[in-house]
Backbone as CSV, one residue per row, in Angstrom:
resi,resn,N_x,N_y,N_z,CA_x,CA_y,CA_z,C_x,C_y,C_z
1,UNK,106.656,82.087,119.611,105.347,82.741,119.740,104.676,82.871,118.373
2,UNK,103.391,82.587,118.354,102.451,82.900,117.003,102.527,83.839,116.771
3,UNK,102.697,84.633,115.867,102.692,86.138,115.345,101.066,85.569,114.908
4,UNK,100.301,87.307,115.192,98.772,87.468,114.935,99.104,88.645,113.872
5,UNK,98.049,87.689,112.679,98.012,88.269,111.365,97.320,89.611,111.021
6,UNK,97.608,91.132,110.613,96.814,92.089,110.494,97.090,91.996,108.701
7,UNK,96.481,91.958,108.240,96.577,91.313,106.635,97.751,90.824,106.203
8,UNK,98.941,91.159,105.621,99.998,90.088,105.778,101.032,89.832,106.297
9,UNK,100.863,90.968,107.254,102.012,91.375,108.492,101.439,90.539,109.895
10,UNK,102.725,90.228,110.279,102.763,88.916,111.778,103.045,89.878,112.631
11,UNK,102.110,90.153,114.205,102.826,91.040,114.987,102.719,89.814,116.230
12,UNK,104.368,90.048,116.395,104.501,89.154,117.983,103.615,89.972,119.270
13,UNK,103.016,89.263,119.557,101.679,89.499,121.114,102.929,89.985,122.632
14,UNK,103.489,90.457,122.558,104.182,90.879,123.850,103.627,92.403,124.561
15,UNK,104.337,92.125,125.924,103.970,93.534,126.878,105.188,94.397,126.368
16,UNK,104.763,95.642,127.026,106.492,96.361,126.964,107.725,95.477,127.684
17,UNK,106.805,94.869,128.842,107.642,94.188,129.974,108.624,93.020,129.495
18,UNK,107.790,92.274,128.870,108.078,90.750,128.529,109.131,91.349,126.567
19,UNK,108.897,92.474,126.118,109.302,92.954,125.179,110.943,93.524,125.348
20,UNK,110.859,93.998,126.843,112.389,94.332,127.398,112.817,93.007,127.697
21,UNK,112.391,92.486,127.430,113.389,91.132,128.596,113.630,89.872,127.346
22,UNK,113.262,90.319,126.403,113.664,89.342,125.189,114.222,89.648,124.249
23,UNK,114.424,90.967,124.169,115.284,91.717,123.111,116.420,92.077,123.099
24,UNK,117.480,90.819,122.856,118.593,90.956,122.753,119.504,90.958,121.526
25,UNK,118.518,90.038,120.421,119.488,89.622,119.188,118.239,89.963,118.369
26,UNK,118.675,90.234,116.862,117.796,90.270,115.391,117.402,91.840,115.395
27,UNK,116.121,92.387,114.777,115.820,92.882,113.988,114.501,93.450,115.132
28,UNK,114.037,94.725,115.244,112.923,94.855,115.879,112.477,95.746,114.823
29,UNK,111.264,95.593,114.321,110.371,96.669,113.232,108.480,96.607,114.486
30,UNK,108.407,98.118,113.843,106.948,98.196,114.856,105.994,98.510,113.987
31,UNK,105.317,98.249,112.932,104.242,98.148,112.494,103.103,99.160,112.489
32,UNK,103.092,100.129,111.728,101.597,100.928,112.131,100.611,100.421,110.824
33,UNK,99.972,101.075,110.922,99.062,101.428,109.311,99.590,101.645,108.223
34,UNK,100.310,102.714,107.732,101.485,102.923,106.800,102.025,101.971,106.694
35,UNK,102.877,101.402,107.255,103.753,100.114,107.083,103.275,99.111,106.513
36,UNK,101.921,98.886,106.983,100.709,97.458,106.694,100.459,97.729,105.350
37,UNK,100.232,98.924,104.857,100.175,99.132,103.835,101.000,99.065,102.438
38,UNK,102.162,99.921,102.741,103.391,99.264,102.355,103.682,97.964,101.999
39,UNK,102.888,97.178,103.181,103.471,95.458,103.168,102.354,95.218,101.924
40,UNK,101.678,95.868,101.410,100.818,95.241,100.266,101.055,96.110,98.836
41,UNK,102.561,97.033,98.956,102.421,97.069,97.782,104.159,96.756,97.349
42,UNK,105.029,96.733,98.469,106.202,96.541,98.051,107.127,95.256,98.400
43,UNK,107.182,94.426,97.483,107.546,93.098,97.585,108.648,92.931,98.291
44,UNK,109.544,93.303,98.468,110.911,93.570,98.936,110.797,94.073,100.227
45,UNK,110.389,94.945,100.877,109.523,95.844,101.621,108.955,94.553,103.039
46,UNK,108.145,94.292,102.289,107.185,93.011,102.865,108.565,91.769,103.150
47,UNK,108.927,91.216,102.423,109.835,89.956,102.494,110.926,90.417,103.761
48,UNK,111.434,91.735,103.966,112.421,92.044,104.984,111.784,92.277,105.758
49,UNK,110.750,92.751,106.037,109.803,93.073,107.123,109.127,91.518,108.124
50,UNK,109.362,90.615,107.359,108.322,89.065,107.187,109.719,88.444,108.213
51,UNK,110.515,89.106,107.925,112.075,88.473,108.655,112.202,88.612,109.650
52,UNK,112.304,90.307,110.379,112.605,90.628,111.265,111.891,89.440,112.872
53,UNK,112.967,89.549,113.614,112.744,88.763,114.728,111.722,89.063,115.604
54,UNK,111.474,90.271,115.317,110.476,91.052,116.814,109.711,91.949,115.771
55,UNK,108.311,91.671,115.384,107.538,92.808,114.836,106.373,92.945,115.857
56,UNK,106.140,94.265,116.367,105.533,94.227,117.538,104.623,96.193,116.856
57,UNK,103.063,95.922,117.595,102.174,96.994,117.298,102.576,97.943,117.439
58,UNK,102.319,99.484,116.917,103.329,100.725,117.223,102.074,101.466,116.895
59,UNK,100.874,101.244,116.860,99.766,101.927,116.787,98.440,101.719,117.416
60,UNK,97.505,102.341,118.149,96.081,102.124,118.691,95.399,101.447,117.325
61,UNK,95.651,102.381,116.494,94.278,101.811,115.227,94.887,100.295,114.517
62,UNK,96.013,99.889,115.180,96.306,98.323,114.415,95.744,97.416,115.958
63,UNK,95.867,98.339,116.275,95.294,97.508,118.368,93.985,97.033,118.606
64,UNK,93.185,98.217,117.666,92.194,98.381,117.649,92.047,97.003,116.977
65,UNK,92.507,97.327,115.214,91.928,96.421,114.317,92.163,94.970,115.179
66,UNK,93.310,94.739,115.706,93.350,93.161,116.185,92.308,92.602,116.780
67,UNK,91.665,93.568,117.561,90.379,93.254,118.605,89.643,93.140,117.261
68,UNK,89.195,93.594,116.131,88.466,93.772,115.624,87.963,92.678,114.803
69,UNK,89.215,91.885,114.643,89.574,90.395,114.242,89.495,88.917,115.309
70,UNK,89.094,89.881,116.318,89.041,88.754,117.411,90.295,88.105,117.802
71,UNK,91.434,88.919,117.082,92.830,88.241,117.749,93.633,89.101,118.323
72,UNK,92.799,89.480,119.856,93.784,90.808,120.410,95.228,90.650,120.886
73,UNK,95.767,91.743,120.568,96.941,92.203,120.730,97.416,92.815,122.253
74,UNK,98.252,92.257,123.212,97.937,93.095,124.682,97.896,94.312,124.809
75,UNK,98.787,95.147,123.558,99.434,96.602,123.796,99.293,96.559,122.317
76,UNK,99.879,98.278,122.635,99.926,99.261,121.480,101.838,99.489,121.892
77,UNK,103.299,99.292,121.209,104.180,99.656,121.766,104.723,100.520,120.899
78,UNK,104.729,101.744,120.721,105.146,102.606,119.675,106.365,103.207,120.263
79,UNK,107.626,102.999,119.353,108.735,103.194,118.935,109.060,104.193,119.984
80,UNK,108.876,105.305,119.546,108.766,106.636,120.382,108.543,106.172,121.909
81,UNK,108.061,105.054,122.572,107.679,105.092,123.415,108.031,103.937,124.095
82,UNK,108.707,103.163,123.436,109.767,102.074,123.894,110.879,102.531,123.987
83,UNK,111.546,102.673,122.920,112.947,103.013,123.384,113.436,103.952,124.883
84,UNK,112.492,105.169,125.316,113.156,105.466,126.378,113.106,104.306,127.283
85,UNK,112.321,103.723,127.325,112.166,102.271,128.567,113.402,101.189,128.188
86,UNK,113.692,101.067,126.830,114.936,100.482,126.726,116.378,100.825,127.056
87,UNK,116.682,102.128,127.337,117.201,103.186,127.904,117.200,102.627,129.066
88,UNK,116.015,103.360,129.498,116.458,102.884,130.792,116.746,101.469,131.649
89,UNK,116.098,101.018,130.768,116.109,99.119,131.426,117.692,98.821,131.042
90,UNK,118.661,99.055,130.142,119.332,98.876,130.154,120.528,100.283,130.690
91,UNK,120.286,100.576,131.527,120.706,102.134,132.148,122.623,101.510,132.529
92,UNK,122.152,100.398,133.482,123.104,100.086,134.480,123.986,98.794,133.981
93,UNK,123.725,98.775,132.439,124.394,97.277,131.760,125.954,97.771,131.066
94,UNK,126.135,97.259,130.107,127.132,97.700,128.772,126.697,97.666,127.906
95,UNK,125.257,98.376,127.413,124.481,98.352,125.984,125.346,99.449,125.120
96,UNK,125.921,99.528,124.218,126.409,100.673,123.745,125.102,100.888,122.420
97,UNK,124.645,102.232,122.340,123.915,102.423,120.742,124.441,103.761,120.067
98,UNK,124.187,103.024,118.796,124.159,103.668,117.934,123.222,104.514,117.050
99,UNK,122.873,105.876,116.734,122.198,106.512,116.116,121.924,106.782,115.050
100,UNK,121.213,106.180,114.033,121.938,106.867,112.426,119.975,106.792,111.877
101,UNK,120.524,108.338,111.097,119.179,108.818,111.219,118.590,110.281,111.384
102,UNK,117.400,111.003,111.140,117.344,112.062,111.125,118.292,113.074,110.441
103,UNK,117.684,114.289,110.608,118.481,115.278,109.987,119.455,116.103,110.771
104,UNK,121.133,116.259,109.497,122.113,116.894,110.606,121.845,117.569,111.667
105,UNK,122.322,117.146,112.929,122.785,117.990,114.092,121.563,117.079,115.392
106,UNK,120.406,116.513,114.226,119.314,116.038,115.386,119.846,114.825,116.647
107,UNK,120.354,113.911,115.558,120.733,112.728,116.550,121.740,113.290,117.405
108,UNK,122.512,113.874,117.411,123.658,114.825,118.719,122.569,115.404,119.598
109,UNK,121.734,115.536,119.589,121.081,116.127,120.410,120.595,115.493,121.271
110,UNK,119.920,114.401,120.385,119.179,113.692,121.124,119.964,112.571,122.046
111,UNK,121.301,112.495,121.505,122.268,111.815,122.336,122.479,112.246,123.618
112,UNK,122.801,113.956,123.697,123.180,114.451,124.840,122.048,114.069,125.569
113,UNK,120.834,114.193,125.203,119.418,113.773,126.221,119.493,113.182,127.001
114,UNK,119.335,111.658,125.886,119.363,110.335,126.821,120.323,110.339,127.230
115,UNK,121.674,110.791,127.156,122.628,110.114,128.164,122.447,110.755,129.692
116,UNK,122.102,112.640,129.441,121.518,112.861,130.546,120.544,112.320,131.453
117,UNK,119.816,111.778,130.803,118.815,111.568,131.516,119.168,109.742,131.795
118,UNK,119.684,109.281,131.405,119.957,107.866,131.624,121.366,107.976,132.784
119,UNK,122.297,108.528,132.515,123.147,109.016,133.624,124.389,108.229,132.864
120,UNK,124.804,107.891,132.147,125.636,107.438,131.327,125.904,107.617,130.141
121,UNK,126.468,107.650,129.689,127.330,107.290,127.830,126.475,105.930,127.120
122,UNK,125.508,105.903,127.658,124.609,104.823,126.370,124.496,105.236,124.856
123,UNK,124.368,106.074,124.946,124.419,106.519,123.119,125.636,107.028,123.000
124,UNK,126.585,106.418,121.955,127.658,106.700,121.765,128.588,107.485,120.519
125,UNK,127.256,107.012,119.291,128.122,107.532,118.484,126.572,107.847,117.571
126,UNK,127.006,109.125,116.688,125.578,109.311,115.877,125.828,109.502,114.119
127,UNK,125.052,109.317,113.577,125.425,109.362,111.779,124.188,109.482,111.305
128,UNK,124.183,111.116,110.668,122.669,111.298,109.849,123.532,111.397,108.268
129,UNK,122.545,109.944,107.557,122.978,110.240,106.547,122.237,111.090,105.455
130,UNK,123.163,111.462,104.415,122.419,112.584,103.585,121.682,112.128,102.615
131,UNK,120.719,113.106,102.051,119.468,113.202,101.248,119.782,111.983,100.004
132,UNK,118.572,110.956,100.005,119.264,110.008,98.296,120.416,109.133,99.006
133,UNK,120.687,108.912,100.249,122.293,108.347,100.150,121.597,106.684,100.113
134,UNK,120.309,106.409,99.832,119.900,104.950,99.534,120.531,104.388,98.247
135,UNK,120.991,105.567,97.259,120.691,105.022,95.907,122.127,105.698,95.462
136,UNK,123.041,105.413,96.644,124.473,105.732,96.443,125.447,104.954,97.428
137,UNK,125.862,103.826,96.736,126.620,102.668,96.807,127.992,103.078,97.831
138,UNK,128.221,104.346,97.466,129.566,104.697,98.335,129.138,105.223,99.554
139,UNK,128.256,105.913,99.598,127.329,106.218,100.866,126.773,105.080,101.838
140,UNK,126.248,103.968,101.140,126.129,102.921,102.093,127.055,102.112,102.342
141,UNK,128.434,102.386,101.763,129.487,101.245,102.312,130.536,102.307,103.512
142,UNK,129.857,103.701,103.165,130.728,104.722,104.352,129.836,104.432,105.720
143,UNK,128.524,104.007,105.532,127.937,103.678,106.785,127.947,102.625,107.557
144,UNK,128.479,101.251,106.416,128.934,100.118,106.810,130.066,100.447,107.421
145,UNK,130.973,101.405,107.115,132.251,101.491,107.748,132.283,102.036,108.941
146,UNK,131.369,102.915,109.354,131.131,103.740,110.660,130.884,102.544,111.627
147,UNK,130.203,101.913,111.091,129.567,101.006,112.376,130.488,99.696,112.172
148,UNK,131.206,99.457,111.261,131.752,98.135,112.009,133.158,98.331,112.878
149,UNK,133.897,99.661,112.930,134.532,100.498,113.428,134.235,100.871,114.839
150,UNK,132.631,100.907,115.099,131.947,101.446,116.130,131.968,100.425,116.983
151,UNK,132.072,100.612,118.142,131.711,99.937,119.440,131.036,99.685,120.044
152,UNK,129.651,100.237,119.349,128.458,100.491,119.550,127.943,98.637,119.052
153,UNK,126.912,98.079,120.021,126.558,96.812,119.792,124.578,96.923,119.566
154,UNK,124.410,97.980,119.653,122.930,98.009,119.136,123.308,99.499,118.361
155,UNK,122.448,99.546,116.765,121.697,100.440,115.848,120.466,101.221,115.824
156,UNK,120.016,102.163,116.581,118.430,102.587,115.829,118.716,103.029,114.402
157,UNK,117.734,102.953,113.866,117.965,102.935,112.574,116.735,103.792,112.651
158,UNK,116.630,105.487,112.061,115.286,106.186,111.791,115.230,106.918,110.928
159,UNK,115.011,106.435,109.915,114.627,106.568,108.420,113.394,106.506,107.869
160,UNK,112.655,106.056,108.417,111.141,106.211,108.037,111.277,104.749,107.023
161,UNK,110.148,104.237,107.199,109.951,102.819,106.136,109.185,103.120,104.902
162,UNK,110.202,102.070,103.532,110.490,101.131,103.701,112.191,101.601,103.972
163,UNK,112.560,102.867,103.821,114.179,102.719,103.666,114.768,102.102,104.650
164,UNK,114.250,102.477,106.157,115.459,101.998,107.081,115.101,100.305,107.291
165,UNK,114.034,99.329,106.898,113.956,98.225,106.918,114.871,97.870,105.936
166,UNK,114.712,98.216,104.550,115.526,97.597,103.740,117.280,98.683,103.930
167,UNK,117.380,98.996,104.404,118.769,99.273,104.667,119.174,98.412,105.282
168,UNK,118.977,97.884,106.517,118.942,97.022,107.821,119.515,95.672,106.981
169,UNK,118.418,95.312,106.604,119.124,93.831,105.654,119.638,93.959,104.737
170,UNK,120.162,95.304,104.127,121.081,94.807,102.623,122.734,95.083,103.906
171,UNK,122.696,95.822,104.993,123.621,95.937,105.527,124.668,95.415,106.817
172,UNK,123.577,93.907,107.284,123.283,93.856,108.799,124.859,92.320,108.553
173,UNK,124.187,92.062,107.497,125.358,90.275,107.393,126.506,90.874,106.957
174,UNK,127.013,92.160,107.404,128.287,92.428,106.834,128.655,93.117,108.498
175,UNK,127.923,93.029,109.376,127.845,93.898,110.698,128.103,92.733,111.458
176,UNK,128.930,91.198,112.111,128.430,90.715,113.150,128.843,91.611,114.708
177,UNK,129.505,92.389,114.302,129.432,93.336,115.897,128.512,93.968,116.419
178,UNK,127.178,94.186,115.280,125.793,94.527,115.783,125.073,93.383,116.258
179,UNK,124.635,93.392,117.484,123.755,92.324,117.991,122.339,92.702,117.648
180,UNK,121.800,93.817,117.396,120.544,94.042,117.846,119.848,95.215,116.408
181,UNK,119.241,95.413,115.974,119.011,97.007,115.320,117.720,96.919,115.451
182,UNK,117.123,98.456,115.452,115.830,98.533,116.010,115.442,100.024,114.553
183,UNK,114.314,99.285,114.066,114.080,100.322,112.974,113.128,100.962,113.488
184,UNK,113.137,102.131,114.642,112.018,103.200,114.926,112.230,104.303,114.041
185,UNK,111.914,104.760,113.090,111.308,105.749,112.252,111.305,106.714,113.170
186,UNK,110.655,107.660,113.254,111.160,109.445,114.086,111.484,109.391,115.475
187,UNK,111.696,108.511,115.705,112.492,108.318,117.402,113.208,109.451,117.729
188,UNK,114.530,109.330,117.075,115.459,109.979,117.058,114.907,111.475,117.054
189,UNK,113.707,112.377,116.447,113.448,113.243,116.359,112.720,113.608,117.867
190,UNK,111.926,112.665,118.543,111.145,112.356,119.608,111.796,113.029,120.661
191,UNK,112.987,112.103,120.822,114.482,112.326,121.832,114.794,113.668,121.804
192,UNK,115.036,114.240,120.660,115.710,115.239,120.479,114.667,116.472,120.842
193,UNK,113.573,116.238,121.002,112.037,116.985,121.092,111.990,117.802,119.786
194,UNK,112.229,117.342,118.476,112.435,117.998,117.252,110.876,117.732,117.479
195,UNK,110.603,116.775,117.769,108.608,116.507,117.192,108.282,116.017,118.471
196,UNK,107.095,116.668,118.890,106.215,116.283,120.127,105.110,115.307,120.073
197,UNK,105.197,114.378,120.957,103.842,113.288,121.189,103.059,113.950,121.234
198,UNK,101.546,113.439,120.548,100.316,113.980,120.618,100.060,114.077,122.118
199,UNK,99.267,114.904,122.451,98.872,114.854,123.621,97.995,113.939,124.008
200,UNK,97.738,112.975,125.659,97.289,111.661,126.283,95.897,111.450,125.200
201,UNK,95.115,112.582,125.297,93.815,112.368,125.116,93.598,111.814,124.015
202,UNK,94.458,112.189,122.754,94.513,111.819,121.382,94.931,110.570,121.107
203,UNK,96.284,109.982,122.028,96.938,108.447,121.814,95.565,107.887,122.432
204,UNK,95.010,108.084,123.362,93.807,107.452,123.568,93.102,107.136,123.328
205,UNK,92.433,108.078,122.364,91.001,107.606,121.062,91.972,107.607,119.953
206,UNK,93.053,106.891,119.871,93.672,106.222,118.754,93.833,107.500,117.501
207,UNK,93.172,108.624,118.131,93.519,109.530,116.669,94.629,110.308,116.752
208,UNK,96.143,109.910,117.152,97.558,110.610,116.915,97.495,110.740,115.743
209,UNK,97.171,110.490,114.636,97.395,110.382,113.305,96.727,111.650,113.119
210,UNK,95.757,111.927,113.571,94.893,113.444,113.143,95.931,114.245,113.646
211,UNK,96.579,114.307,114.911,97.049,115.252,115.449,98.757,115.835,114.675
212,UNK,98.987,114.443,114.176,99.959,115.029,113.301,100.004,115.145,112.080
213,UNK,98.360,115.168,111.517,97.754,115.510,110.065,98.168,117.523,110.502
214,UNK,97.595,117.844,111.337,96.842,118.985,111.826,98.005,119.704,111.351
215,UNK,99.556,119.156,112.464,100.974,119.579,112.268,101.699,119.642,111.332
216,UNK,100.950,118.802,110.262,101.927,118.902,108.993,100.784,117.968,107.819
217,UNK,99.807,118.905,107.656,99.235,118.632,106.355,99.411,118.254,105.287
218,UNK,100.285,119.125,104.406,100.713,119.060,103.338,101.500,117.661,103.389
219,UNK,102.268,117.330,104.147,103.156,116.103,103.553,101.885,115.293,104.176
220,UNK,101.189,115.013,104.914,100.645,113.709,105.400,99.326,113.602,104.826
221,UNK,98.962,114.516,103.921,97.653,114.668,103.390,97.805,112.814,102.617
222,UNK,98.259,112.988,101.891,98.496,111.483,101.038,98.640,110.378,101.266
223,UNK,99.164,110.219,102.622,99.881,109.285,103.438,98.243,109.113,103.774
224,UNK,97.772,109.660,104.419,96.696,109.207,105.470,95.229,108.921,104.993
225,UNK,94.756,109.716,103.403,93.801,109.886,103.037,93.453,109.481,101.812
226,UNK,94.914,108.817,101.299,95.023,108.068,99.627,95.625,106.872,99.850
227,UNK,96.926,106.813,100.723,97.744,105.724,100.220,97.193,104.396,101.233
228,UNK,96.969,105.286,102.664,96.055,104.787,103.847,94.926,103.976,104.065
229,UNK,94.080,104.812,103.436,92.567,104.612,103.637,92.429,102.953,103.078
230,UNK,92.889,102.364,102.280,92.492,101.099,101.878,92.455,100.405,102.763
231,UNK,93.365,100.594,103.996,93.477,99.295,105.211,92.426,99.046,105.706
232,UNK,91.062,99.956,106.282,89.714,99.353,106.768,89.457,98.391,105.605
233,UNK,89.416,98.846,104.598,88.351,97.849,103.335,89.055,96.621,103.554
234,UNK,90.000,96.561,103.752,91.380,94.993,103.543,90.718,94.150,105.070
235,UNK,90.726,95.316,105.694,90.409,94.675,107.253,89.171,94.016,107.321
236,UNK,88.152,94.969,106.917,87.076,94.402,106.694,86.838,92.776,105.749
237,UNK,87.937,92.953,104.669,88.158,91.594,103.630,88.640,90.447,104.743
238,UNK,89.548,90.880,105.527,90.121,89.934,106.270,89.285,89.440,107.431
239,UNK,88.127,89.960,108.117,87.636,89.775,108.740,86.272,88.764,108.388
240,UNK,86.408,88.613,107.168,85.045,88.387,105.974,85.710,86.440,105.524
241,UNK,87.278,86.436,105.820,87.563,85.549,105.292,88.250,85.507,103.486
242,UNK,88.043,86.863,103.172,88.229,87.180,101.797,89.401,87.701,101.466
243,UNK,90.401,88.549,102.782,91.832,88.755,102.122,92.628,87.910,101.628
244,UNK,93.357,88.320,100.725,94.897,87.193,100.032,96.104,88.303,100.178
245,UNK,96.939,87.611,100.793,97.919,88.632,100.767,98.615,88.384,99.002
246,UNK,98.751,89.888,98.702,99.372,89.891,97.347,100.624,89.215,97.220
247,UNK,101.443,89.005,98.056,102.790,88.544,97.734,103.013,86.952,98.320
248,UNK,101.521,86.547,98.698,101.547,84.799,98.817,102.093,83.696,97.624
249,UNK,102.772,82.804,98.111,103.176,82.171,96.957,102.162,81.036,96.654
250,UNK,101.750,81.019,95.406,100.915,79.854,95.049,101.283,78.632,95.051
């Protein structure tokens, strides 16, 4: 499938439908605004992201922009809002997953959930790792050890990007008992109802992003209103014929 370009990020064009029924092997990353952004300032960041097998929309306002480019996108599939459908689509199989992610005690929680509510032992085993453990060598080879130990044959990985993308590939070719890892960012918090979906009306006019400005200001002030805001102007460049992605090779 053509991946459709939102400045230098490829998002594969799938339904939720046709999205369950092909996701068995590689790498799934979901793409919002933040991320797109990201992809234009962190080289490393971008190159693991450029990899993954399945990069698929996880936002209205990148849904939006695609239409906006004349290369629409069918859906909006945000993380939070796939995985229970992966859950359940795989309710009645032998998917085993794995949790690693969030803060102590969250992913147990959110385990007991879904398994309730799925009616099985699908989530099997959980690992929140601690504060900085990116930039501690013994910490990421104790997590390599959890999971190749584990029985577990799919990873969410929710770390927020770029960490849990680039965790994923400095850790995945040392994993072949993982078939699958899926980097949803606050999933795990979702599950656990640590953090609530905006309400319908808001995913609707694409402004969730206000609604969880509202909830937590202080940290998202920057995110949304400094580091953010450049993506219309880029969009607009790209729509003009005038973007270059920064990390193109000449």
């Amino acid at each position: 499938m053509e991946r459709i370009k939102i400045l230098n990020v490829g998002l594969d064009n799938y339904s939720s439908k046709e999205l369950l029924e092909k996701l068995h092997d590689g790498v799934l990353v979901t793409p919002n605004v933040d991320d797109i952004m990201k992809n234009q300032r962190d080289k490393e960041f971008y190159e693991f992201a450029t990899s993954a097998e399945f990069s698929i929309c996880d936002s209205r306002i990148v849904l939006l922009s695609s239409k906006f480019i004349n290369k629409p996108l069918k859906e909006a599939i945000p993380g939070s809002s796939f995985f229970p459908m992966y859950c359940d689509y795989h309710k009645n199989d032998d998917i085993k997953i794995f949790l690693l992610g969030a803060r102590e005690g969250v992913a147990d929680i959110a385990k007991k959930k879904i398994n309730l509510r799925v009616g099985r032992d699908i989530i099997i085993e959980t690992y929140s790792p601690p504060f900085g453990f990116e930039h501690n060598p013994e910490e990421i080879e104790h997590i390599v050890g959890l999971l190749r130990r584990s029985a577990a044959t799919v990873v969410l990985v929710g770390l927020g990007n770029p960490k849990q993308t680039k965790l994923i590939y400095k850790i995945k070719d040392h994993l072949p008992n993982i078939r699958l890892w899926l980097a949803l960012g606050a999933t795990i918090d979702f599950e656990a109802g640590n953090i609530k979906r905006a309400p319908r009306i808001f995913q609707k006019l694409a402004i969730e992003w206000l609604y969880r400005f509202i909830k937590e200001p202080k940290r998202l002030f920057r995110r949304y209103f400094i580091e953010d805001m450049p993506f219309f102007y880029l969009l607009m460049k790209q729509k003009l014929g005038l973007y270059k992605n920064p990390f193109k090779q000449k």
